[in-house]
MARLOZA-619148 format. One record per residue: residue in one letter; x, y, z of N, C-alpha, C, O in turn. Coordinates in steps of 0.02 Angstrom, whole numbers, plus 50000, padded with zeros to 5 digits. Layout:
BEGIN
AXYZXYZXYZXYZ ...
***
This chain:
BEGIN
X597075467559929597515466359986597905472660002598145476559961 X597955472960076598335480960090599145477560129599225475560187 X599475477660091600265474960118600565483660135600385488960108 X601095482360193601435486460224602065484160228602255479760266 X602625488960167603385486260212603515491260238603365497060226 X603895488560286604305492060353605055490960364605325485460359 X605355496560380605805497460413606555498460346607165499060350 X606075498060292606865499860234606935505760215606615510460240 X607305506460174607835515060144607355514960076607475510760033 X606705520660065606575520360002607095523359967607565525859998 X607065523359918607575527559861607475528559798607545524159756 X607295534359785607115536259733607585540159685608165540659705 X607435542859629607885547459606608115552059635608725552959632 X607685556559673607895561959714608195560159788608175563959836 X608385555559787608835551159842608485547759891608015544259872 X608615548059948608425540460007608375542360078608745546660103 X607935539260108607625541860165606945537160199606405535860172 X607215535360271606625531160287606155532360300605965537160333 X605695525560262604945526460259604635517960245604915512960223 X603985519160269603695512260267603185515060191603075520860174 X602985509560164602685509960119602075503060131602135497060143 X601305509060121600585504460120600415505260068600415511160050 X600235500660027599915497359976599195494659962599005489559990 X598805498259919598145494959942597995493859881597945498259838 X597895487059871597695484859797598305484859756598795481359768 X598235488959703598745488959641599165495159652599605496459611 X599075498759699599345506559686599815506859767599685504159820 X600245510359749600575513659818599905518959864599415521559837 X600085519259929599165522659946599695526559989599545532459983 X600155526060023600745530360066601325529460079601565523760073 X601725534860099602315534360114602315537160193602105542960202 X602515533560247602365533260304602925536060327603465534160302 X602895541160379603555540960429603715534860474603255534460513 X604095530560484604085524560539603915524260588603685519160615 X604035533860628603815535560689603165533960708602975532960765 X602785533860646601975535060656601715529760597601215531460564 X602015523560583601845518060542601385512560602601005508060585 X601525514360664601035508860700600325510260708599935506160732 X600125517360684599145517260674598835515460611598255516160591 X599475512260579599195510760503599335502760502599195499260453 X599645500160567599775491560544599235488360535599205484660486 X598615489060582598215486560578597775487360506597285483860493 X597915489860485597645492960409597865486960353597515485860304 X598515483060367598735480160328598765472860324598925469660374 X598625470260276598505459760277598895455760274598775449860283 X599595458560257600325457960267600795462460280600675468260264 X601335461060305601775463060310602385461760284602545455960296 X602905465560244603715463360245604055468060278603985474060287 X604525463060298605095463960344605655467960280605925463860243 X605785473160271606285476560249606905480160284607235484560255 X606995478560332607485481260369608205480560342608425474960329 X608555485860335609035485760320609335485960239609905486660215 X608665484960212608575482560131608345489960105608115494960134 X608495488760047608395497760008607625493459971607615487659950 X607115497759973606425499859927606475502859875606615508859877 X606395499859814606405504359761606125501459720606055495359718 X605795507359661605295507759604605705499959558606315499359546 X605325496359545605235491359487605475491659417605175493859368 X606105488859423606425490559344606155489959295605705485759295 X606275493759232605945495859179606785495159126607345497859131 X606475490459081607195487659042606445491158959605875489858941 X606925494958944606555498658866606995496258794607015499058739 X607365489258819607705487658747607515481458751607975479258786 X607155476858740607025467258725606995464558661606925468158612 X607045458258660607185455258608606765449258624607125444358618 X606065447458645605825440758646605485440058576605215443858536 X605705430258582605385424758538605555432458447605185433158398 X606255436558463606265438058422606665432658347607215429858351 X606235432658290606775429458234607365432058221607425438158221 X607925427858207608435434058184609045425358158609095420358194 X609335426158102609635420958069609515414058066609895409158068 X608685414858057608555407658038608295403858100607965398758093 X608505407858187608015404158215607705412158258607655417758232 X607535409758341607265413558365607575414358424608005410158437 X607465419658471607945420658518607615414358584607105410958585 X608105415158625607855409458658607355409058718607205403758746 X607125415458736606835417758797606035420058723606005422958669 X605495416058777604855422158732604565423558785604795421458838 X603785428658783603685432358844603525430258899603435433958948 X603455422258899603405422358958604055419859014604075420259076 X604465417658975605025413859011605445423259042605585424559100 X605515426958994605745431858977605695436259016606125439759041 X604925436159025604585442659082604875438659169605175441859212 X604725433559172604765427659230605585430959246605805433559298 X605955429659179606695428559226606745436959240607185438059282 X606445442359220606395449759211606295449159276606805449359312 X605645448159307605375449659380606005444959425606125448659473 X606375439759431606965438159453607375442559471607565442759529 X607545445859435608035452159443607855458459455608275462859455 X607135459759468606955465959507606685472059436606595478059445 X606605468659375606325472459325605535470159306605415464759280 X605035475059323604315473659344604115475159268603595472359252 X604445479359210604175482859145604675482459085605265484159082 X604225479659035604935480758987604595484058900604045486358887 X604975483558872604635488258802604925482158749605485479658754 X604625481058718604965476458668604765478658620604755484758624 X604495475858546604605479458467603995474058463604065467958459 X603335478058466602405475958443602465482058434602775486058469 X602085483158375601645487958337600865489458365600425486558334 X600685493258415599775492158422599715500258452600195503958443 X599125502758486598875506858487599425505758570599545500558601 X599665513758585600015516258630600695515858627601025517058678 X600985514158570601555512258562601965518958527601665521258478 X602415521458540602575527458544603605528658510604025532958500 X603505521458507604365522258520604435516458439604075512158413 X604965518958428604745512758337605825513258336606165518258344 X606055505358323606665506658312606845504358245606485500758211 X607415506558227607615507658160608505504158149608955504158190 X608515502258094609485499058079609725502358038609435504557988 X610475503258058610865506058013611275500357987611615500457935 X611235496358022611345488958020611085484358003610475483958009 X611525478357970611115473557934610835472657859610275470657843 X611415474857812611005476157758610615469557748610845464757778 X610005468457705609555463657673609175461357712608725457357697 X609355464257786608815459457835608375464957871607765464557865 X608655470157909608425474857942608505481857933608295486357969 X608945482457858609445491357852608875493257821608495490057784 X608865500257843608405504757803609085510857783609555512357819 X608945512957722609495517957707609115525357702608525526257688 X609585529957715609815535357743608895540257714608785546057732 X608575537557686608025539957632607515538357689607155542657715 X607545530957707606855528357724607055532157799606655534857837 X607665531757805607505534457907607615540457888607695543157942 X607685545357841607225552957834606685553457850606445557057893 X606315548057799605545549957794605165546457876604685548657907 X605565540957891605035539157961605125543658019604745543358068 X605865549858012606075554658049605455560458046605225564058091 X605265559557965604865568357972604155562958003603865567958023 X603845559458014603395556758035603475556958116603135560258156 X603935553458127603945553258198603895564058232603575565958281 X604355568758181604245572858211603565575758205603425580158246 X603185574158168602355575158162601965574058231601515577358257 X602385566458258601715563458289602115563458356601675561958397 X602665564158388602935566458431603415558258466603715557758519 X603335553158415603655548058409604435546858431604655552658427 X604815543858446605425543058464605795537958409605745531858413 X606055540158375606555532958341607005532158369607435536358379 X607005524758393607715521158434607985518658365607625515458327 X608725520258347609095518558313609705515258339610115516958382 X609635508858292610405506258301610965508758248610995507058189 X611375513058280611825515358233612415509758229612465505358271 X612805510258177613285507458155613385505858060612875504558028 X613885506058035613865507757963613945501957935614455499257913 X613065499157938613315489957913613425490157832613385484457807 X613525494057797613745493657718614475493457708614845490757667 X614545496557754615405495257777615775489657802616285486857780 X615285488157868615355482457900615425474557863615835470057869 X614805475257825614845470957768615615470757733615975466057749 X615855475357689616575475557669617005470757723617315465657709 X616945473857786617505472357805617305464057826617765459857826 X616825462657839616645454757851616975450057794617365445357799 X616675453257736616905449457670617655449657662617855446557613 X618095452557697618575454157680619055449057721619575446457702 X618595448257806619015444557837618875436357827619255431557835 X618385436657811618445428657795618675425757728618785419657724 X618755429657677619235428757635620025427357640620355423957601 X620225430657695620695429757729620775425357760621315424357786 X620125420057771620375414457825620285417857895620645414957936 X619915423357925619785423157988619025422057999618695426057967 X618755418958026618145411458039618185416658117617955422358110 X618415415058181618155413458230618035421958251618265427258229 X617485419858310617305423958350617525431558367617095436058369 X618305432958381618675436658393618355443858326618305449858336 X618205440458271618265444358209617655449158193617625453658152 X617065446458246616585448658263616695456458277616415460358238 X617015458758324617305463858349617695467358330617835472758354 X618075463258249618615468858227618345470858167618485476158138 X617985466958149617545470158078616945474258097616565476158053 X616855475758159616175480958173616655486458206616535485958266 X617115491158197617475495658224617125501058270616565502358248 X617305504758332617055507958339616815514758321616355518158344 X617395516358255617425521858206616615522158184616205526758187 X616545514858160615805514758117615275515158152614755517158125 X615295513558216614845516258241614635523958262614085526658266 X615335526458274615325534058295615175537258233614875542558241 X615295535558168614895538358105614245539158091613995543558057 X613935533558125613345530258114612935532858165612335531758166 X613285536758214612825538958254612565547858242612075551558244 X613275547658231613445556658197613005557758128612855563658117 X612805553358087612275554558012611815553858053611525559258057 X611545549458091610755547558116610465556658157609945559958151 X611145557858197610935563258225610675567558203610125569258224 X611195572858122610915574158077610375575358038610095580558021 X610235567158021609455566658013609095568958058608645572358033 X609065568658114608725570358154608545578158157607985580658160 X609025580458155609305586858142608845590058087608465594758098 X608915587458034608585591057976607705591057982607315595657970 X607565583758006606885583358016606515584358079605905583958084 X607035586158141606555590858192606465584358246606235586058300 X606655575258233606325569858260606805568658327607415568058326 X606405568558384606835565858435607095559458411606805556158368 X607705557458442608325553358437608465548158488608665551158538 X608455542358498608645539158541609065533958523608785528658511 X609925534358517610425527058523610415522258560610585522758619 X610235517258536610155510958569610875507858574611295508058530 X610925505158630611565500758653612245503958626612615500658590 X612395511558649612875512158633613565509858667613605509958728 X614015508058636614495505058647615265507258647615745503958668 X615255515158610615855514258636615995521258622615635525058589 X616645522958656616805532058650616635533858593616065536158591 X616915533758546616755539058465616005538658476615815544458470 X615675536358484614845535658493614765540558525614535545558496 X614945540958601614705543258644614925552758640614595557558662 X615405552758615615575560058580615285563358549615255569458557 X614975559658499614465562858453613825565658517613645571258535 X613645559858536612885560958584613235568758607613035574258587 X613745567658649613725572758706613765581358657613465586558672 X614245580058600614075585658550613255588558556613015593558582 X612995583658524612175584758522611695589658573611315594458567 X611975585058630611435586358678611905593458710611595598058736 X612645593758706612795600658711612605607858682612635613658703 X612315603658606611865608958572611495611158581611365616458552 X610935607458646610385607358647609915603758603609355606158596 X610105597058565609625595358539609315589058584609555587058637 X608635585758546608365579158576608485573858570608025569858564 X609045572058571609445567558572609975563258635610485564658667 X609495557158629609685553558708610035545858688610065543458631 X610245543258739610695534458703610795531858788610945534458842 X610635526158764610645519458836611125516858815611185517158754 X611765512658864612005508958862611805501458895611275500658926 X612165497458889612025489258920612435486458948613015485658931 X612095484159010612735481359048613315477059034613725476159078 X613405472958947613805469258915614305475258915614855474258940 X614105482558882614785485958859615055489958927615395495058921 X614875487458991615075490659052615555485559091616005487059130 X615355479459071615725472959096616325468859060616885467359082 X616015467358989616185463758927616655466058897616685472158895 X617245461658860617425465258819617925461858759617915455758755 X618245464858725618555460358648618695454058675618505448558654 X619125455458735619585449458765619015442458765619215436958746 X618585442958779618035437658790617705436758733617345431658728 X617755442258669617665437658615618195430458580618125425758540 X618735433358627619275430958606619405425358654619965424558678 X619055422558665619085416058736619255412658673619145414058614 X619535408158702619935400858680619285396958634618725398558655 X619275393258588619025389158525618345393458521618415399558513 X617705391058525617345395058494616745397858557616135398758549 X617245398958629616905402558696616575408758665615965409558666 X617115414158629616895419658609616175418658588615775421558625 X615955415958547615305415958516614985417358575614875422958552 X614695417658637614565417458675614305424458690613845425258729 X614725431058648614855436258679614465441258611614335447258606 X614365435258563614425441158495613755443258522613345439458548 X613675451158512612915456058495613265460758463613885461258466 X612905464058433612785470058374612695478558420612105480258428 X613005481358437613855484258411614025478558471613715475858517 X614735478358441615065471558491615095475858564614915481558580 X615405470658598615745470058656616525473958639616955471458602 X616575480358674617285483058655618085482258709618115481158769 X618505483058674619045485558715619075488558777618745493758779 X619355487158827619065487758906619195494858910618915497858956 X619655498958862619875507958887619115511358866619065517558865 X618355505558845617835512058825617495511658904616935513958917 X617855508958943617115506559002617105513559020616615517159009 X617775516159057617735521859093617205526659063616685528359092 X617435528658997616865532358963616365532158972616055537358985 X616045525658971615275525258970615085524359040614475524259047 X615395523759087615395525159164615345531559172614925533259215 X615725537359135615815545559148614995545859123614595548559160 X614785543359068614245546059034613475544659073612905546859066 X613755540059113613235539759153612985543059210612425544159234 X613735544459228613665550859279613335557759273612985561559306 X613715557159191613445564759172612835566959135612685572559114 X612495560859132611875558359090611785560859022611215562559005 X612125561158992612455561058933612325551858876612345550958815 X612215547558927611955540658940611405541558990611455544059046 X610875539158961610185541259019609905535759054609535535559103 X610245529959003609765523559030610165518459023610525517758974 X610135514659067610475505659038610075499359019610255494459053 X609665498158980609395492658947609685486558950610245486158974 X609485483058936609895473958906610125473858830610705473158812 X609525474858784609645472558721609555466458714609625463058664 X609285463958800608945455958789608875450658722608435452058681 X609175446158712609135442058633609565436558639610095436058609 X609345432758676609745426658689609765422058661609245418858663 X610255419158625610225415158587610705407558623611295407858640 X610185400158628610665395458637611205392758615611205389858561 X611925393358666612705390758624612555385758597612705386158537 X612245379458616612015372058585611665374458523611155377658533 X611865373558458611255373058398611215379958375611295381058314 X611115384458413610875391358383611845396758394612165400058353 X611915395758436612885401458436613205395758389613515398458344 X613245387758385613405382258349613555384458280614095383658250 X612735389058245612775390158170613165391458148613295389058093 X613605396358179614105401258160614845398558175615295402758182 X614995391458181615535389558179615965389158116615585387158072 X616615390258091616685389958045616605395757994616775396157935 X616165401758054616105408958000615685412458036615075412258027 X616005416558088615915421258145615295425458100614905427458143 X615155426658060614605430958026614065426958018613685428457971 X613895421258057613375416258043613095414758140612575411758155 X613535417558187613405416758219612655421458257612695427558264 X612235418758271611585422158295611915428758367612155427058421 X611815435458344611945440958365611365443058415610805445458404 X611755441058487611235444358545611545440658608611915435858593 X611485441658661611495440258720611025439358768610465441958764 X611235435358822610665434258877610865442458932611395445558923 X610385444258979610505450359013609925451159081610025451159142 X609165451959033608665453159068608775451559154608645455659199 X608935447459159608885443959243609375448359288609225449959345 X610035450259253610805453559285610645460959275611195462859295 X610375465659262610435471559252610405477059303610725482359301 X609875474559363609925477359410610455475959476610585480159519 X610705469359473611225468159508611855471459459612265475159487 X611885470559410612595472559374612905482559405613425485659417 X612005483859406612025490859408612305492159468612725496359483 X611925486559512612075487959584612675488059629612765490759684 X613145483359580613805483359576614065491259554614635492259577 X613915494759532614175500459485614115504859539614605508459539 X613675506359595613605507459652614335505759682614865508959681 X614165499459707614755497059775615395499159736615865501759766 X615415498159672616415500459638616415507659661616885509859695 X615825512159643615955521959664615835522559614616065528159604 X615515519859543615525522259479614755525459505614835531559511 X614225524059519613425528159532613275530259606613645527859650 X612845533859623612805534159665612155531459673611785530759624 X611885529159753611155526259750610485528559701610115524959668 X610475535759710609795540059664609895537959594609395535859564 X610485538159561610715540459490610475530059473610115527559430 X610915526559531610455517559498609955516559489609765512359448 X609475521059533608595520259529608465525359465608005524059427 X608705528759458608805535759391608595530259350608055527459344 X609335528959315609415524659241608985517359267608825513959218 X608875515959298608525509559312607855508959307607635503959279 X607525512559324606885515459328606425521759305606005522459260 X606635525659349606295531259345606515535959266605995537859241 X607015537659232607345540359184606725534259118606255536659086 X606855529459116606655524759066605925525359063605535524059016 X605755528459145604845530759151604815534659086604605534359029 X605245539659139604865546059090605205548859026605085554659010 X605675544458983605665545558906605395540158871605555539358812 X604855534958909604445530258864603675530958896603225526758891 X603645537458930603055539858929602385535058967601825534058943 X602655532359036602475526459066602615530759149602475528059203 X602895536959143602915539859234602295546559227602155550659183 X602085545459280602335541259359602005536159363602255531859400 X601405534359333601405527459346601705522859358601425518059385 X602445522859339602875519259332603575521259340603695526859318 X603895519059357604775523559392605015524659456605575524559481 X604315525959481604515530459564603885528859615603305527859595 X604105528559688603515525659726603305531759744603685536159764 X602695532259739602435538859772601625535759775601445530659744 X601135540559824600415539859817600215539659751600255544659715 X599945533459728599395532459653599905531359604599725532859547 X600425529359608600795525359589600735519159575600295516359608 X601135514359520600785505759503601385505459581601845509059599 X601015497759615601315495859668601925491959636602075486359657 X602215494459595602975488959551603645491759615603975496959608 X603695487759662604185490259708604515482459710604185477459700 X605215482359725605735479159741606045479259799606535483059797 X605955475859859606375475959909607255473559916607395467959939 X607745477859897608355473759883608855473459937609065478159970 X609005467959941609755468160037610445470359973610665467059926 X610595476459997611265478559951611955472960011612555474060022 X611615468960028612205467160065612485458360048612975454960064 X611735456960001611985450759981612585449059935612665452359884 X612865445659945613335440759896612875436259854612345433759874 X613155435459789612955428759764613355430059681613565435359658 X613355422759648613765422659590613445421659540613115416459547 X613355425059473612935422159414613045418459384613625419059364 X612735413259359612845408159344612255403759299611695403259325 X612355401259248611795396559219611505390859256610995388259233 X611785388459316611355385659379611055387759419610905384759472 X610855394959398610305396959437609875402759431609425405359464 X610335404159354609835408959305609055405559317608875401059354 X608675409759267608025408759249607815410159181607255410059155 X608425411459157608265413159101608145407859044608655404359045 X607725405358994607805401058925608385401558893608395403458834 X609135399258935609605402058877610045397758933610045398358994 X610615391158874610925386758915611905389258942612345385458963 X611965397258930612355398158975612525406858995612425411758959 X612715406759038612665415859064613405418859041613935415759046 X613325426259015613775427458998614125433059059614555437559058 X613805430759099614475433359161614435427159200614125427259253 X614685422259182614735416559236615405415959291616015416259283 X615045415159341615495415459395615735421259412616265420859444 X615495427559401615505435259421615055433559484614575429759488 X615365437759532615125439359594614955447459601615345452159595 X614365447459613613805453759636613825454759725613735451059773 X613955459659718613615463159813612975464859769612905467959717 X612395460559825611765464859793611065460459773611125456859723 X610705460459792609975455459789609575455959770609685461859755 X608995455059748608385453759757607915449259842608045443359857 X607515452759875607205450359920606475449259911606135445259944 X606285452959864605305452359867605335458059798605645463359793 X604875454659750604825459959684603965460659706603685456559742 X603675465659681602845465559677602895469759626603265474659617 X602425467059590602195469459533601175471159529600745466959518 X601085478359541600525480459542600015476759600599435474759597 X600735476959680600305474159739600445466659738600295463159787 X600695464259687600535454959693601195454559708601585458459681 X601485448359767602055446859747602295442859718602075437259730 X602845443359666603135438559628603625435259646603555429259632 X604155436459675604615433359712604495436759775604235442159786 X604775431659819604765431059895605225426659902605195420959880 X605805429759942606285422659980606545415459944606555409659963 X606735418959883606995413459835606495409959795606555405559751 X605685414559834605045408959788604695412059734604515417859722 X604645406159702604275411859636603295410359648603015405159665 X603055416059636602165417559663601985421259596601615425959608 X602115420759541601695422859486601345416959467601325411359494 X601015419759402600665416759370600665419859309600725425959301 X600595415059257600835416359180600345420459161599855418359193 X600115426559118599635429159062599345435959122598935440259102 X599575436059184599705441659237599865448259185599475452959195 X600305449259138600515455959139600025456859102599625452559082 X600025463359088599435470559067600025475558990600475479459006 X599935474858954600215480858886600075486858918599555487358950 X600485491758915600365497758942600315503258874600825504058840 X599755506358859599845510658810600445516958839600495518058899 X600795520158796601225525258821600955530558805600495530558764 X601175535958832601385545358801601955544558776602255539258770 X602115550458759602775554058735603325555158780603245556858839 X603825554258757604275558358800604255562058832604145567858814 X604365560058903604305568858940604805572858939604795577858974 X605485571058888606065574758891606255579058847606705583258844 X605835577258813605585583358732605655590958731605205594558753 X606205593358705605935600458730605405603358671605125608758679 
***
């Protein structure tokens, strides 16, 4: 099928400028001047109406968590509910944690002793490997041997709820935890990538790094741009609601990680997708905030959250399609195929009206997960038509997929490697 939209603002990283876009099959086939888009209509078997609506490359979320295990149950979204509520929100690609041939990116804990920590030995040795094979380790920094202490310490004390989540994971320990990982990195030559960083002392270290000139990059998530202690701290046991691993911080880190995005110093914004249901599964952890299942719902909000980050003056249009897309292309080794619309390109385009209103909410999520953790937040900012490789998936509030549709994409390397 050869579809033609017309009349919207593409926008790419290198900024925005009108153009119609023809599609033939699975691939982008042109980028049209409008002036001269009427000897090509006939060429096409549909049409969308984009007027007024921004065109842009198909989000690419490089942090997920489906049908992952984690305290006894599983998160609450698996791939297909997961990918479904993904294409909802204008994200066509995502990277999650399978082991198989093209897989390029391997993540690692500093966190979690007995379940997921590897200590300071084993992420040497998977460091001098990855620098062998040109591999990326995504690390979650934070100093869970510590963390541990201080857990044990507060519930000995009699502090149980939610709130404690956040004061026993400091942001000190994480900015430690990011500053040794670097290090390592350091000694063994291995590109670096911080996952979900969360908060200034973190983000200090990075910018040290990469002032050095080394290979060393970190995504944040739209929880630590929005979220924060105060909402762990909702009234009886709301907080649970909020706990993920590094928490939700104190509202004086947003600015920071707003600057860092500017200055790309922060390259990407992920989810960290891992939703766990408040009924039964956030439930466990009543009675002892360290039992509560660690993750959040996101996937569906990320490109509206961003898009918001826009309308406040925190991004500018290029720099949302940047970290949204195109940036997440090309350090998981998936651009241009993927990131940016251009000729021979996958057709993963998003038609979005930056002019809509609407409120998030668990009545009208899509996500496997029974409540949203920005509920009743109001977005400037839409989804109108997602296509994913030419097909459309949403249209006009309708959903047009079909389940076992997506394709594994083997990767390259980083293209940011020096």
């Amino acid at each position: 099928m050869r579809i033609l939209i017309r009349g919207g603002t593409v926008v790419t990283a290198t900024g925005s400028s009108a153009a119609d876009v023809l599609i033939d099959g699975e691939t982008v086939a042109a980028l049209l001047d409008p002036a001269h888009t009427g000897s090509f209509a006939g060429l096409a078997d549909r049409s969308i109406d984009a007027t007024g609506k921004y065109v842009i490359p198909g989000g690419i979320d490089v942090h997920t968590h489906l049908d992952m295990p984690f305290g006894g149950t599983f998160s609450a979204d698996d791939f297909e509910t997961g990918t479904r509520a993904a294409a909802w929100g204008g994200t066509t690609s995502l990277v999650d944690f399978l082991v198989g041939e093209g897989v390029t990116s391997f993540k690692m804990f500093m966190a979690y002793p007995g379940v997921f920590y590897a200590t300071d030995g084993e992420i040497l040795q998977a460091m001098q490997r990855a620098a062998s094979s040109g591999a990326t380790i995504m690390m979650h920094a934070e100093n869970g041997i510590a963390i541990d202490v201080l857990v044990a310490q507060a519930l000995a004390s009699g502090h149980t709820d939610p709130g404690w989540h956040g004061r026993t994971r400091p942001p000190e320990l994480e900015g430690e935890a990011t500053a040794r990982a670097i290090r390592l990195a350091q000694v063994t030559g291995a590109p670096l990538y911080i996952v979900h960083l969360s908060a200034q002392q973190a983000l200090q270290a990075v910018i040290e790094a990469r002032d050095d000139g080394r290979n060393v990059f970190a995504e944040t998530c739209p929880q630590y741009l929005y979220l924060s202690q105060d909402d762990l701290d909702a009234p009886g046991f709301e907080g649970a609601k909020y706990v993920c691993s590094p928490p939700v911080r104190p509202k004086e880190h947003w600015a920071h990680l707003w600057r860092g995005l500017r200055t790309n110093d922060l390259s990407i914004v992920s989810t960290d997708h891992c939703p766990f249901c408040f009924k039964e599964q956030k439930e466990m952890g009543r009675g002892d905030f360290s039992k509560i299942p660690n993750g959040m719902p996101g996937i569906e909000h990320r490109v509206d959250l961003l898009h918001q980050g826009v309308v406040d003056g925190e991004l500018s249009l290029a720099r949302w399609v940047e970290v949204n897309s195109t940036t997440p292309a090309r350090m998981f080794g998936l651009y241009p195929r993927k990131g940016t619309i251009a000729p021979g390109s996958d057709a993963d385009i998003v038609v979005y009206d930056p002019a809509l209103r609407h409120v998030l909410s668990v009545e009208t999520h899509h996500m496997a997960v029974d409540y949203s953790a920005y509920e009743g937040r109001e977005v400037q900012g839409g989804v109108s038509t997602v296509l994913s490789r030419g097909e459309i998936l949403v249209s006009d509030g309708q959903w047009h997929g079909q389940a076992g549709r997506g394709r594994f994409l083997p990767r390259g390397a980083s293209q940011y490697l020096r």
